[in-house]
Every structure is written in C-alpha cells, then in structure tokens.
C-alpha positions as CSV (number, residue, x, y, z in Angstrom):
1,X,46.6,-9.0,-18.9
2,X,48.6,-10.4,-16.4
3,X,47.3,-11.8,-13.2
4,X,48.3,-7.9,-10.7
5,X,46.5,-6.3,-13.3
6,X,43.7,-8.1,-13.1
7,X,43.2,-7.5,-9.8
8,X,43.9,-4.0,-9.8
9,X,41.0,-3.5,-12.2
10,X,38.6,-6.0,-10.3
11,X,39.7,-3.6,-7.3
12,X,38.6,-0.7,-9.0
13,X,35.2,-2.0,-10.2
14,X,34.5,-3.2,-6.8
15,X,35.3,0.4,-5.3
16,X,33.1,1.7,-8.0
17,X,30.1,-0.6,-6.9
18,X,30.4,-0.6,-3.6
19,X,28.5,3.1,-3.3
20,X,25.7,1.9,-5.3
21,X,25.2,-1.2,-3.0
22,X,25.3,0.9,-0.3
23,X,22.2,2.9,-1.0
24,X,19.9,4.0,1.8
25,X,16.7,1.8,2.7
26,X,14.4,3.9,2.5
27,X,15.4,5.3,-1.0
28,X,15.2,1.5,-2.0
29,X,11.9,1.5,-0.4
30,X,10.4,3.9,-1.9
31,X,11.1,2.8,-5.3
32,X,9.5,-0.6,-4.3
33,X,6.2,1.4,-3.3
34,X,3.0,0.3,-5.8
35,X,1.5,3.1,-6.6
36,X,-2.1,3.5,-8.8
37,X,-4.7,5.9,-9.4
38,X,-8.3,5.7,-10.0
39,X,-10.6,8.9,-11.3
40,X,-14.3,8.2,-9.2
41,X,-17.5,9.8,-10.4
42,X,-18.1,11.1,-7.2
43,X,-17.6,14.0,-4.9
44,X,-14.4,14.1,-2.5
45,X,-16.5,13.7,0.4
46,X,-18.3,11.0,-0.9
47,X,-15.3,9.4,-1.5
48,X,-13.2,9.9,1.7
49,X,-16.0,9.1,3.9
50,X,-15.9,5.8,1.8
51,X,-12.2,5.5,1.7
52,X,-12.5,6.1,5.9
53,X,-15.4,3.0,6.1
54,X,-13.4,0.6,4.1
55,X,-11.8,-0.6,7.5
56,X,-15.1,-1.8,8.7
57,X,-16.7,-2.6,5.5
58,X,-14.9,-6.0,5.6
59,X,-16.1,-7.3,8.9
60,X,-14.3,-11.2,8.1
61,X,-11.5,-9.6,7.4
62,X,-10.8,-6.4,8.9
63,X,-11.3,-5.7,12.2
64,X,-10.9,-1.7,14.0
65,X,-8.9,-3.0,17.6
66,X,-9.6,0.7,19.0
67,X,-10.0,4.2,17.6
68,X,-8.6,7.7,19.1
69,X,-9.8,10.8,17.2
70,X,-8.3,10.3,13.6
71,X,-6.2,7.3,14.6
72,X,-7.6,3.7,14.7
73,X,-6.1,0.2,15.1
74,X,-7.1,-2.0,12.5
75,X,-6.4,-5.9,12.5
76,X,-6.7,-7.3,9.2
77,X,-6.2,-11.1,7.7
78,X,-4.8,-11.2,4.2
79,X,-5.8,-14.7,2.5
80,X,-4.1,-16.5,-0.1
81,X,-0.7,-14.6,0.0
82,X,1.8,-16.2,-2.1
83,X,3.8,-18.5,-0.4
84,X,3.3,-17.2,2.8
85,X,-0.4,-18.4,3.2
86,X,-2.9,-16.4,5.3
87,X,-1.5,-13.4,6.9
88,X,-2.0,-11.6,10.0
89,X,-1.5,-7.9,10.2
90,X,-2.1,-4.9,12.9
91,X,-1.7,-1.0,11.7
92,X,-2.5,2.0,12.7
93,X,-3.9,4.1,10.2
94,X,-4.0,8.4,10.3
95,X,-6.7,10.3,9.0
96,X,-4.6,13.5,8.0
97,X,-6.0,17.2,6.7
98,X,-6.2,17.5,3.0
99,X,-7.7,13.8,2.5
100,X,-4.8,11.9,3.2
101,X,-4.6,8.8,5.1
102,X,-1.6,6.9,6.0
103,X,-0.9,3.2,7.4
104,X,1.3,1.8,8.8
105,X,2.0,-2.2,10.4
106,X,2.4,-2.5,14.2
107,X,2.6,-6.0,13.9
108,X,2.3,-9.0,11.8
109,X,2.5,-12.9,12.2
110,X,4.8,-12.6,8.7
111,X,5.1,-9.7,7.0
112,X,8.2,-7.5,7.6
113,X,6.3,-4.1,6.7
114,X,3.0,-3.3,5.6
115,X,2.6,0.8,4.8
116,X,1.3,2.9,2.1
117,X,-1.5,5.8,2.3
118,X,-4.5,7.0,0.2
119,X,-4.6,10.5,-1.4
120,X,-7.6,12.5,-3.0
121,X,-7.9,15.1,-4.9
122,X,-11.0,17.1,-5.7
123,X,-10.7,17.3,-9.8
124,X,-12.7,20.2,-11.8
125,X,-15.4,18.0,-13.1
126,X,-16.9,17.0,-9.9
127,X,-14.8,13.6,-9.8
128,X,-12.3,12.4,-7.7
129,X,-8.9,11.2,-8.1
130,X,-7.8,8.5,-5.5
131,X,-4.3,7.1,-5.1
132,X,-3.6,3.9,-3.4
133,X,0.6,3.8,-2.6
134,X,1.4,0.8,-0.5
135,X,4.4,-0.8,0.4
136,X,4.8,-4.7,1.4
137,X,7.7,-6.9,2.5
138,X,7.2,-10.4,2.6
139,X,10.3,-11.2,4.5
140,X,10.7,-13.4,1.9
141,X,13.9,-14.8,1.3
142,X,13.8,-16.5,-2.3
143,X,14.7,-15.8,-5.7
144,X,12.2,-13.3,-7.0
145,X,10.5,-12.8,-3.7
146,X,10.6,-8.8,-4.1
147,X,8.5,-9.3,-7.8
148,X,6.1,-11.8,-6.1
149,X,5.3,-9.5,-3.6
150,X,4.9,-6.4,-5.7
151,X,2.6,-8.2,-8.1
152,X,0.7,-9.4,-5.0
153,X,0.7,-5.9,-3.7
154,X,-0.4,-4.1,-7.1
155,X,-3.7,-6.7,-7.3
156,X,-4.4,-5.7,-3.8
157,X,-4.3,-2.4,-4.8
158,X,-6.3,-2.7,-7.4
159,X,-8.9,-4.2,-6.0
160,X,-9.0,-2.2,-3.3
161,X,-9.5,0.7,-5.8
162,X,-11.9,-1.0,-7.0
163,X,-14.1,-1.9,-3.9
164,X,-14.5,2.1,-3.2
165,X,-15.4,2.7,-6.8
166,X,-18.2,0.4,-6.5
167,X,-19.2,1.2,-2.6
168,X,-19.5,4.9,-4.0
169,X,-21.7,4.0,-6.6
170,X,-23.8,1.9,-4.7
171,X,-24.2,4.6,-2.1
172,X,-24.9,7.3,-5.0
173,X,-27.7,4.5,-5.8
174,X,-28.9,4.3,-2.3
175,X,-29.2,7.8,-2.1
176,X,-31.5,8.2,-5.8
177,X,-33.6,5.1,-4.7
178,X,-34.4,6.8,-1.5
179,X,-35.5,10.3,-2.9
C-alpha cells in the first residue's frame, strides 16, 4: 500500500475512534463506581439506624462538622492510601426516603472525588440487603492509577460492609443480654 493510502485509512480509523474517546464523564464514571452487596440478619431498621451511626462510630477517624435535618457534614481521615498517604476528606452525606443515603466530597487535601451511597432493601426473610456503591479518584496520574484506586476503593467497601454487619450483631447481642 502506498504511502496516500496509508493515510487515508489511518484517517479513517482515527474518525472512527475519535467518538469513542469522546465519551461523556459521567458515563465513564459510573462504570468506575465499586459496587457490593451484603445480606444482614437483621431488620431494615436495625440496619439503617446502624448504617446512619457509622459516621460517629469512628470517632479517630470520622468526625460529623455540623448536621441539618437529614444532612450532615462529615470530616473523615483515610490512612494508608496507596501512594497518596493519609487522606483528608469533607462530604456531605443525605439521608433520603426509602433507606437511601448518598455522599458526596466537599473537599479534600487529595482526592479528586469521593461519592457513592448506601441502599437497603427489606428482603422477605426478615434480613436485609445493603449495597455499598462508591466512587474514588485519586487524582492520580500514573500508569494503573484508575486499578489502584478501585482495588483500594473495593477493600474499603468491604470493610465498611463488614463493620455494620458486625455493629448489628453486637447490638442484637446488647439487646438479648439486656432482657
């Protein structure tokens, strides 16, 4: 192939491409969301209300700035971040009807964005499903930041599921001792 006709058809893969690249940010930001789900042997109201405390359940590090109704402030240090270190962040987080609460960062001393939100549903057996979708961006600009933070994000989440699992077992075994 001579050289015109290589260029004609590098032209016409780049047209091709060029759409693709040019894909909105949020849709690219959704996809990059980590999402997980956790069934809880406990009644929905025993696991919002502990869902709701987790902000304060933390007190070295998570901190409620101010609260307004279903809205609070919450300052919260994230240790041991991959390459970034210890991490600063402020968000406001939403208490919404039907169990739903989102977040959302107001500021941050590194990370980009910081925003996800935790759904329940009330399931038939008396248990509860709880999913934990958050969102992080490092602001990272290396090779394989985006997987970095996305494993970072999915063992947060995890453990996060985690810490309500047991809080709501150790309240149900608050409430037996007490009766």
């Amino acid at each position: 192939m001579n050289n015109i006709g290589k260029l004609l058809v590098c032209g016409f893969l780049s047209a091709s491409v060029l759409p693709a690249l040019a894909l909105d940010n949020t849709s690219m930001k959704k996809s990059a969301f980590v999402h997980e789900t956790k069934v809880i042997s406990a009644p929905l109201n025993t696991v919002w209300e502990a869902v709701k405390a987790q902000k304060i359940n933390d007190p070295v590090n998570r901190h409620v700035l101010s609260t307004s109704g279903p809205v609070s402030v919450v300052e919260e240090t994230f240790n041991h971040v991959p390459v970034l270190g210890t991490v600063t962040c402020q968000y406001t987080q939403h208490e919404l009807p039907g169990n739903k609460l989102e977040y959302k960062m107001t500021n941050s001393n590194k990370f980009v964005a910081f925003e996800g939100e935790w759904k329940l549903t009330k399931l038939a057996d008396g248990q509860t499903s709880v999913t934990l979708s958050s969102f992080v961006d490092s602001g990272l600009k290396l090779p394989f930041a985006d997987k970095i933070t996305r494993m970072s994000t999915k063992k947060s989440v995890t453990a996060r599921l985690t810490e309500i699992e047991q809080w709501v077992d150790k309240d149900k075994k608050s409430h037996i001792a007490a009766k």
